[in-house]
ZAMARGU-4260 file (C-alpha; in steps of 0.2 Angstrom, whole numbers, plus 5000, padded with zeros to 4 digits):
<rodrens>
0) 4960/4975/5053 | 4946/4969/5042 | 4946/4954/5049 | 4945/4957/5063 | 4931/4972/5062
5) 4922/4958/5051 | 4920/4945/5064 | 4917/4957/5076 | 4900/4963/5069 | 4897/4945/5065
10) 4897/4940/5084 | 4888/4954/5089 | 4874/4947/5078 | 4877/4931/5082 | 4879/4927/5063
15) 4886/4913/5059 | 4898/4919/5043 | 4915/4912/5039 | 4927/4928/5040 | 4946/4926/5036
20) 4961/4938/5026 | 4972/4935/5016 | 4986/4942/5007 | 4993/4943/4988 | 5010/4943/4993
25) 5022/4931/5005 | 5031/4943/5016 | 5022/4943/5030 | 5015/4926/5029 | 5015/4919/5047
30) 5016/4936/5055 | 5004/4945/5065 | 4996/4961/5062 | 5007/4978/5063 | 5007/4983/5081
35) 4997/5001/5075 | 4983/4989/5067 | 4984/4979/5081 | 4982/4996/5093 | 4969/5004/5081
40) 4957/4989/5084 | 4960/4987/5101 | 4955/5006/5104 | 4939/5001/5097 | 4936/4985/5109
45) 4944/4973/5096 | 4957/4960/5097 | 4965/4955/5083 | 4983/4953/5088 | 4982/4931/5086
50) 4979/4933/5069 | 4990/4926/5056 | 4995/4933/5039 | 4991/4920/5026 | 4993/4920/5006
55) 4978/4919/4995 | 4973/4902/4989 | 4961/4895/4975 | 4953/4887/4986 | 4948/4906/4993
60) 4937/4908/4977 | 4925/4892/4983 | 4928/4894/5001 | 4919/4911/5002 | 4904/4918/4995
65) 4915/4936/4991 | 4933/4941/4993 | 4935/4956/4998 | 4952/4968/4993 | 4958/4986/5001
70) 4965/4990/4988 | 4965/4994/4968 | 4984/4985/4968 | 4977/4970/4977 | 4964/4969/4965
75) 4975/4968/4952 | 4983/4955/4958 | 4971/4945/4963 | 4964/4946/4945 | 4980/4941/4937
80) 4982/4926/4950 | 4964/4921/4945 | 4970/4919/4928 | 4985/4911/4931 | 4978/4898/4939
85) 4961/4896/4924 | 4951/4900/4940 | 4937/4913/4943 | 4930/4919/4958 | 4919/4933/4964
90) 4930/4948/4972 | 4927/4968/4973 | 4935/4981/4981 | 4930/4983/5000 | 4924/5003/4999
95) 4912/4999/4984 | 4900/4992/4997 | 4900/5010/5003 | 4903/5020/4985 | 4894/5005/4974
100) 4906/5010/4958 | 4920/5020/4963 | 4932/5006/4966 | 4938/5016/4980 | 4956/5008/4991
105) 4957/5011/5009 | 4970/5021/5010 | 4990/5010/5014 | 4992/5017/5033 | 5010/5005/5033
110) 5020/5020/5030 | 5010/5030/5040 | 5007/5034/5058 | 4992/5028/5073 | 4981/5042/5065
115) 4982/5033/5048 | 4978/5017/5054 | 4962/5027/5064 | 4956/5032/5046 | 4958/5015/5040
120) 4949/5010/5054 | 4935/5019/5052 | 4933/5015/5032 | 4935/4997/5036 | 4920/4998/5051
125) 4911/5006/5039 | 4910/4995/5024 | 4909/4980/5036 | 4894/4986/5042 | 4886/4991/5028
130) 4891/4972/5022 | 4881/4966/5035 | 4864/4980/5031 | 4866/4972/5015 | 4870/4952/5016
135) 4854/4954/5032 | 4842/4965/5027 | 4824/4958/5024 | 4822/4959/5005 | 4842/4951/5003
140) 4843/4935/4990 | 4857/4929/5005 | 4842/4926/5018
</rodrens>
């Protein structure tokens, strides 16, 4: 979903950002998003159901300015992959662009129901527009 919410405020302000996801784990690699996500984004005017789950690379870590994680589990891993592969890379929870600090996780909606994914919805929007107050304000170091 935050993919999909990302690149949405990106073409609405005809930005011109790279926005991909990624996962830590393999199990869905190839897959599309869970038909809720996909519902849950579609109720707010998005599309996301063309995406493709992918693993994380290394390559991630110079690809992008900042990855991104939902939550505290992900960021574990992706810490421990980082150091597996003698690599290093900028990456922060998603929710500390909201609560700076608080290393906050959108909460999982998988085992949950169409409300949850609303609620993740709305965290995600959230923090992705907050990203963009933040990486295109007039005083950022991004500009």
């Amino acid at each position: 979903m935050a993919e999909g919410v990302m690149k949405n405020i990106v073409l609405k302000n005809n930005l011109d950002w790279k926005i991909e996801s990624a996962g830590t784990e393999s199990y869905h690699v190839g897959e599309n998003p869970d038909r809720r996500a996909i519902k849950s984004c579609s109720n707010n005017g998005i599309d996301i159901s063309k995406q493709v789950a992918r693993k994380i690379t290394v390559n991630d870590f110079s690809d992008f300015d900042i990855v991104y994680s939902l939550a505290e589990e992900v960021n574990n891993e992706i810490e421990t992959f980082l150091k597996s592969n003698n690599s290093t890379g900028e990456f922060k929870f998603l929710l500390d662009e909201v609560y700076p600090g608080e290393s906050k996780s959108v909460p999982d909606p998988y085992y949950g129901n169409e409300k949850d994914f609303a609620i993740a919805f709305e965290l995600i929007e959230t923090a992705c527009e907050t990203i963009l107050k933040k990486f295109t304000s007039a005083d950022s170091k991004f500009l």
